[in-house]
N, C-alpha and C positions, 0 to 999 in steps of 0.2 A: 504493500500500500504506500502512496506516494507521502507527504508529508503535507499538510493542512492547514492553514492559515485559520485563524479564528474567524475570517469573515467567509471561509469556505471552499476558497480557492489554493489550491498549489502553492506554496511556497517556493519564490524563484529560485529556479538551479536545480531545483526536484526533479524534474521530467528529462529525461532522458529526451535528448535531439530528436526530432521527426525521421531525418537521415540515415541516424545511427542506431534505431529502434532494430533491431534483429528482424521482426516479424518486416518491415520496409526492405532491408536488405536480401531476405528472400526474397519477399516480392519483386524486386527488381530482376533477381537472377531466374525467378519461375519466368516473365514479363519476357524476356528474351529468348525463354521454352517455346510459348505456347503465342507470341507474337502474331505469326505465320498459318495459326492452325484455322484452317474454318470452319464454320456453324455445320456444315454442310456432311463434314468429318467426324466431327462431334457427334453429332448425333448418330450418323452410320455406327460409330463404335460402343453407342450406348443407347438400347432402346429404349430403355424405361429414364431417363432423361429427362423428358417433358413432365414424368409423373415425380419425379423424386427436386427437382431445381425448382420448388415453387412451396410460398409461403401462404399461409391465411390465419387471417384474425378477424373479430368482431365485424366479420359481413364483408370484408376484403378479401379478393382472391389476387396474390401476386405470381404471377409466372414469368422467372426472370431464368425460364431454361436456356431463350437463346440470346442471353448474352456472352463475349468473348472471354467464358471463364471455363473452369475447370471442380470438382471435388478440392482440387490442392488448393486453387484461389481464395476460394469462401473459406477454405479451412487458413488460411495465412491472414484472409483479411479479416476474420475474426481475431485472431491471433493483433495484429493491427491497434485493433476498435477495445482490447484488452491493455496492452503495452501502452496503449493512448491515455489511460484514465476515464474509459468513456464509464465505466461503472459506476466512480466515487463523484465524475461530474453529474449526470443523471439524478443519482444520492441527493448532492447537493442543491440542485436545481428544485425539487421538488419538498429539499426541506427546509429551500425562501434562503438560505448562502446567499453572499453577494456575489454571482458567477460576474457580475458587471463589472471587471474589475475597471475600466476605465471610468466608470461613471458610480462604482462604487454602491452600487445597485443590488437587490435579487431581481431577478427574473421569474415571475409569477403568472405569465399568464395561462396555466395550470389552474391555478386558483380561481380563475374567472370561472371554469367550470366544474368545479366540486361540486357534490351535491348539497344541500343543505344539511346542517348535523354536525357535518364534517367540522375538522379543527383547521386551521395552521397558523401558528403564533411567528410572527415576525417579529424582532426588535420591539417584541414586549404586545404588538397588535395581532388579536384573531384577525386575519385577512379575510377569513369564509364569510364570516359575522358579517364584514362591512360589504364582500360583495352581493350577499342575499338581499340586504336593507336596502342598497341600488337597486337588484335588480327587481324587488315587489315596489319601488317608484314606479321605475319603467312601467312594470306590468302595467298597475293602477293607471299612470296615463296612457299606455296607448290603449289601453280599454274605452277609456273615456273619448278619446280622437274615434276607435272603430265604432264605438257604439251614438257619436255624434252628440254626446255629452258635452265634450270640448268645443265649444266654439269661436268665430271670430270678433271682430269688434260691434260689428254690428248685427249678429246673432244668429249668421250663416254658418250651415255646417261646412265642416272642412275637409273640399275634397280632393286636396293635391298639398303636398307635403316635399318640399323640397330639404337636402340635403346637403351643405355648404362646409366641406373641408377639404383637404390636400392628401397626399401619401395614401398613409394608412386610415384617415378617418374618411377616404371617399374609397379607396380601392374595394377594402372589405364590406364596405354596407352595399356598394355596386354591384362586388361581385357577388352576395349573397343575395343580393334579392332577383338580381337576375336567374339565378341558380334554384331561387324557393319560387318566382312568379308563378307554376304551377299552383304552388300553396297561399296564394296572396289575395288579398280582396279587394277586387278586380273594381269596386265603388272609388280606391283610393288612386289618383294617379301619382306616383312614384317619380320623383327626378334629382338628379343628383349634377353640383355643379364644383369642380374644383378647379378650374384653369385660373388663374390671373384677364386670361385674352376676355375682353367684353360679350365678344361671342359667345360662350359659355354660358354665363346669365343671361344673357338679352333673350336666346333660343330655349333657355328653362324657363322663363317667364313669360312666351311670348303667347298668346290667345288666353290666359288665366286670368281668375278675376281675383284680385289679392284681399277680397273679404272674405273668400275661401280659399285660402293658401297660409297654411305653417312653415318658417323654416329652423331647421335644426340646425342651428350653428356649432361646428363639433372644432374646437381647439383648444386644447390643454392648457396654452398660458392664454388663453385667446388676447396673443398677439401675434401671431401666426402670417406673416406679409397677406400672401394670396387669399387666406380664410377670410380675413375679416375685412379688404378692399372689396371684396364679394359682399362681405356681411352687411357693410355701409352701404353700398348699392342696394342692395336689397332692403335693407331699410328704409331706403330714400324713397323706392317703389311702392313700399308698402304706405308711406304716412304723405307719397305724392297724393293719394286715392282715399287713404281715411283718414289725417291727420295724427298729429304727434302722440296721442294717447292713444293710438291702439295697436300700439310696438309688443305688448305686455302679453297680446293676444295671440299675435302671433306670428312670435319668436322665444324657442326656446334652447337653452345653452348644454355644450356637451361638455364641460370645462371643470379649470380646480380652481380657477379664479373668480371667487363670487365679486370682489372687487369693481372689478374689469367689466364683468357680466352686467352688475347692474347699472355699473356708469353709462349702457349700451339701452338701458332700459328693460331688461329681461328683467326680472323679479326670480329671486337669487331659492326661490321657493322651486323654482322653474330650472334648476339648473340642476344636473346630471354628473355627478363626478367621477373620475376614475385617479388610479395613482403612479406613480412615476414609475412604479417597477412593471409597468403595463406600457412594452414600447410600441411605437403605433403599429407596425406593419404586423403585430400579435394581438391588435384590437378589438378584432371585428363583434368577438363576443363579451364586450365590456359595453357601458354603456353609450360607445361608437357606436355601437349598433342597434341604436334607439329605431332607425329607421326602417331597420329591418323586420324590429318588433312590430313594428305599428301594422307592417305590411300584412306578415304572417300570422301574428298575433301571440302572445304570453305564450299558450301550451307549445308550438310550434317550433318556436325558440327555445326552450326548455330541450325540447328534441332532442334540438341542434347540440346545445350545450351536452347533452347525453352522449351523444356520438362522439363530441370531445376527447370529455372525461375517459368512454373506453377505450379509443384508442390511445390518451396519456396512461390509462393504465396497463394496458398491453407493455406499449415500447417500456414502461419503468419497470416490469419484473419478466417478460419473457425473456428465456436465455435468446443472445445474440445471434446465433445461426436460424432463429427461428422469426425473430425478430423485422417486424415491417419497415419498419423505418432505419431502423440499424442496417440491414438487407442494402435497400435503396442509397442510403447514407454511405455507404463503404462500396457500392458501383460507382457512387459519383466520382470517390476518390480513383477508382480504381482507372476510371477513364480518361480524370481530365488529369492525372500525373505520371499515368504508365502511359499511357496511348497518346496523348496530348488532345486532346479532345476538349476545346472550348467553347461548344453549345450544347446544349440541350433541348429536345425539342419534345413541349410535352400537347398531344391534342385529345382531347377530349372530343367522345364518339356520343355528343351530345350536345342539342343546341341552347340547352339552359344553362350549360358549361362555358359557354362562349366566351366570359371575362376571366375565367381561370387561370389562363396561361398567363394576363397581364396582373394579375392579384399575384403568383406565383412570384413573377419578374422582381415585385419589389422584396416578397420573405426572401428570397435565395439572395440577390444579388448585394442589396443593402446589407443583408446580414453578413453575407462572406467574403464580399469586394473587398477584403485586407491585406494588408502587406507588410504588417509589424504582427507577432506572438504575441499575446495574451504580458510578455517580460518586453515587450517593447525592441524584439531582437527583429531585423529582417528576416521573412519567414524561409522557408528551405525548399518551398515546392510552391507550386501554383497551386491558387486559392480562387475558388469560386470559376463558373460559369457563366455564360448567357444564354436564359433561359427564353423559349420565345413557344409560340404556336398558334393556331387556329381550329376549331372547330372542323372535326371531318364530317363532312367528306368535303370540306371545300379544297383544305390544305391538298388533298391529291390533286388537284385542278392549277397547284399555284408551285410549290416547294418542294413537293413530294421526288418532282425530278433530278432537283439537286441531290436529295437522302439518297436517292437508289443511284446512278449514277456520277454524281460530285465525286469530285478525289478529297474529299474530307467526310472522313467520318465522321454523322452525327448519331450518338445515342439518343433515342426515343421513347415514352413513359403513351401507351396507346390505352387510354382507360374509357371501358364499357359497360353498358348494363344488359342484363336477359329482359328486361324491359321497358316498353316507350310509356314514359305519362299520359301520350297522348295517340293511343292505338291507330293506326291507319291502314288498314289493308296488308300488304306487306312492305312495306318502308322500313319498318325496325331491321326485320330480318335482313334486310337488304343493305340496311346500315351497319348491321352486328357482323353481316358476311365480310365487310370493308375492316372490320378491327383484327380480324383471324388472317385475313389474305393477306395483309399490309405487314404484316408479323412474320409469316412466313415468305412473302416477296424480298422481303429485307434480311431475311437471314439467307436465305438458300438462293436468291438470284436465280438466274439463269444461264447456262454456260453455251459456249460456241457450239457445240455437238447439237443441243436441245435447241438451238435458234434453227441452225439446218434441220434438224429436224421436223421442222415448221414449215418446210420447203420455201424459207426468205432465197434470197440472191446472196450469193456469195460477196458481192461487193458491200452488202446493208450490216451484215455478221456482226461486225465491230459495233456498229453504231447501237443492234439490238441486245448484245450482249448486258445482262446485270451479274454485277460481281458478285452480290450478297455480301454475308460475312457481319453484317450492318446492325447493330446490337438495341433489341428494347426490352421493357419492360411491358407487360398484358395484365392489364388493373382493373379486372372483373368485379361489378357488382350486381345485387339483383335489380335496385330503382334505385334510382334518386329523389331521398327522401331528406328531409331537415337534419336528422339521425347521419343517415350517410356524407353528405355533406360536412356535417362536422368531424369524421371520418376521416374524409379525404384531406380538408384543410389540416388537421392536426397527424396527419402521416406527411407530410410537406414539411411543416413544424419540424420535426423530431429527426429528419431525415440532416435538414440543415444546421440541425443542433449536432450528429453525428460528425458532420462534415468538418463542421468547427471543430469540434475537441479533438480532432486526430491531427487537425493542421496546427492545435493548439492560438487559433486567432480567439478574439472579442466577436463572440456572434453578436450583439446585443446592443453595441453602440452603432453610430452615424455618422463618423464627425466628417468624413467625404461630403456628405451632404452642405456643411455652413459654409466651405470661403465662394460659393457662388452668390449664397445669398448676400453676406457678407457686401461683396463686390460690386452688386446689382443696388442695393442702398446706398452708395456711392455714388453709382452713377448716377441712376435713379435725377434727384434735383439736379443734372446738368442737362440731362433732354427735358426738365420740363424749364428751367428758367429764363425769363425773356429774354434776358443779353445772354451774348456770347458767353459761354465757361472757361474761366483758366481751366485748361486738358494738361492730367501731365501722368498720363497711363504710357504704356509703349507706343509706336507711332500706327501701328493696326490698330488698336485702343481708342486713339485720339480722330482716325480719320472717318472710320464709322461711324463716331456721335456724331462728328463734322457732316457728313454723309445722309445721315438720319433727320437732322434737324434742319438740311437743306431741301429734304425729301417732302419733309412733315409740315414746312412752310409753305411750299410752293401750294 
């Protein structure tokens, strides 16, 4: 066991190098075995392969037979995920440690879906306690919003509820409602605005009548640039139409800053809080996702929250070889630092999944885009991917060509259900037949014998030819349900929580994120000020504004 800091973390100098971990160094030397071998072979040499290289848990089926591994691989890269500390961090994550070491933080949002009952004392606070007391507000209002309790200043019910945040307080309540509109009541229209660009609000607000419209302003210090230049717009629109007193009505806060909230007019009774050890792009089921509540409604959400909970409780005690997320967690490594493999391409064989892949983009990328160890050392291997996708069956229409034919390998995460919400004739089957083909096109290709075979032209051969070899994962479920949902998002979670602790980075911090903003509040008053600005940026810097504010006059 490695040695422990009181706040939960590794004491520096503990952990043995990434490099020099034994279970790495095999891996390197197996990585140069089995480099060369393809799917194609693989499986010829082992029939029961499909049946044996595949995990399941709480309603997930993973089948990760055809990726470019081995029995020895899984058995090293556990090996890995062991030498890494993935056990005692795991440990410590779930008993509220500050895994944060940059920010000096736990990492909790675990907690967000515990069930009631439950305990977990932080720095002297039940954390379960305060998120239940949140979440029966929540309920209690969006009761009163579905049930038309809630209304506006002038005594219309409310039937469009906009949703006003950046990152993670718009990613995740987007992609979940898109993902639950099956489940959603269809009276409510739903919109979500997070751009800075005017366009964003002018098109969420445009044919609404703002005596029936709420919005949820979701920012933690709500002082967020883009949140709340939205937020005063929106404001502006609401009391252009019903005047300065009926801000109270409808607007309400997703924030920890009741200060701020009420100097905005919100009524601090109205405001929603969550806590610092809740980073956004882990929000969705905090009270960020007030929006989502209101949509689906209290039980619905609770669901969701269920699905969570079991799949945190899977990845915290299933052993590692069996493990979902740990599984997926230790392919990512295995690809993008043996193979070099820097995308990922995940599509969902589902069109209520549509925003997943860009919900995805910000948990993976934000989370693991590092380049310093947890000890502030340059890390030793490549860290993180780019994650990207589209809803099939379009992506076969658009990228797919690259996958099967590119001279880059892209590993792919192809997730399906055995059923459509929305029955039609045969469309499912027809979409379910696209998740199994595309799986087996991608491993096993097609070879120059098999294309003559086809009786092409000898001159076409090259061109028809697919290599294969092309490595996914096949993420079966039965429906997409609230329950499963919360599923999927928290095997994402945990996957990228494995990623990190073997690379030994800060999953949990951001600070990639501030010198843009930083920067742009600088510039910011020189494109708006009458006169000329002293510029004294580099001369690309300076000639832009120049350039901009010639543009914007003319």
């Amino acid at each position: 066991m490695n040695a422990m800091t009181d706040t939960g973390h590794e004491a520096p100098g503990t952990m043995t190098p990434l490099v020099q971990r034994p279970a790495w160094e095999a891996l390197r030397a197996h990585h140069a075995d089995i480099a060369s071998a393809h799917l194609r072979d693989l499986f010829a040499a082992d029939l029961t392969r499909g049946e044996r290289l595949r995990a399941e848990a709480v309603g997930l089926h993973l089948d990760y037979s055809k990726n470019r591994v081995t029995d020895e691989t899984m058995r090293l890269l556990v090996e890995l995920a062991e030498q890494s500390g993935l056990r005692s961090h795991i440990d410590a994550m779930f008993a509220g440690r500050h895994i944060n070491i940059s920010e000096d933080r736990a990492v909790l949002h675990v907690a967000l879906r515990m069930p009631a009952g439950s305990s977990l004392v932080v720095d002297g606070t039940d954390v379960v306690a305060e998120v239940h007391q949140v979440l029966a507000r929540m309920g209690s209002f969006a009761d009163r919003v579905r049930r038309g309790e809630w209304t506006g200043h002038t005594g219309k019910r409310i039937r469009n509820v906009i949703n006003v945040g950046i990152g993670g307080s718009d990613l995740g309540p987007v992609m979940a409602y898109e993902a639950l509109r099956h489940y959603s009541d269809r009276s409510l229209a739903m919109r979500f605005v997070s751009n800075i660009d005017s366009t964003d609000l002018v098109e969420a607000t445009r044919g609404l009548d703002p005596a029936e419209t709420l919005f949820i302003i979701s920012s933690k210090t709500f002082s967020t640039l883009e949140t709340m230049t939205n937020a005063h717009s929106a404001r502006d629109w609401v009391v252009r139409a019903l005047g300065e007193d009926s801000v109270a009505s409808h607007f309400v806060a997703v924030s920890t800053s009741a200060e701020r909230v009420e100097a905005f007019g919100i009524d601090s009774s109205n405001m929603f809080g969550f806590w610092d050890w809740v980073g956004g792009r882990y929000s969705m089921d905090s009270a960020i996702g007030l929006s989502t509540m209101i949509a689906v409604g209290p039980e619905r959400f609770a669901e969701m929250l269920a699905g969570f909970h079991a799949m945190d409780e899977h990845f915290r005690t299933a052993p590692f070889g069996q493990n979902l997320p740990v599984i997926m967690g230790l392919l990512a490594v295995w690809y993008r630092d043996f193979f070099g493999c820097q995308t990922v391409g995940v599509m969902p064989y589902e069109q209520y999944l549509k925003r997943f892949p860009a919900y995805l983009q910000q948990l993976t990328m934000e989370s693991n885009g590092k380049h310093v160890t947890l000890t502030g050392e340059p890390v030793q291997a490549d860290t993180g991917a780019v994650y990207w996708g589209e809803p099939g069956t379009n992506g076969q229409h658009s990228f797919y060509q690259l996958i099967h034919q590119g001279t880059t390998v892209i590993p792919v995460d192809l997730i399906g259900f055995a059923k459509s919400l929305n029955p039609l004739g045969e469309h499912h089957d027809l979409l379910s037949s696209n998740v199994f083909a595309q799986a087996k096109a991608l491993a096993f290709g097609k070879t120059a014998d098999e294309v003559r075979a086809e009786g092409s032209a000898e001159a076409v051969v090259p061109q028809r030819v697919m290599e294969g070899n092309r490595p996914t994962n096949v993420i079966l479920a039965e429906v997409l349900t609230p329950f499963r949902l919360g599923t999927l998002v928290a095997l994402y979670e945990h996957s990228v929580f494995t990623q990190g602790t073997v690379w030994g980075i800060d999953s949990f911090d951001q600070w990639g994120v501030e010198l843009g903003k930083v920067l742009a509040k600088q510039i910011a008053p020189q494109l708006l000020c009458a006169e000329e600005p002293q510029l004294d940026h580099d001369s690309s810097t300076n000639e832009l504004i120049r350039l901009y504010r010639r543009l914007k006059d003319t």
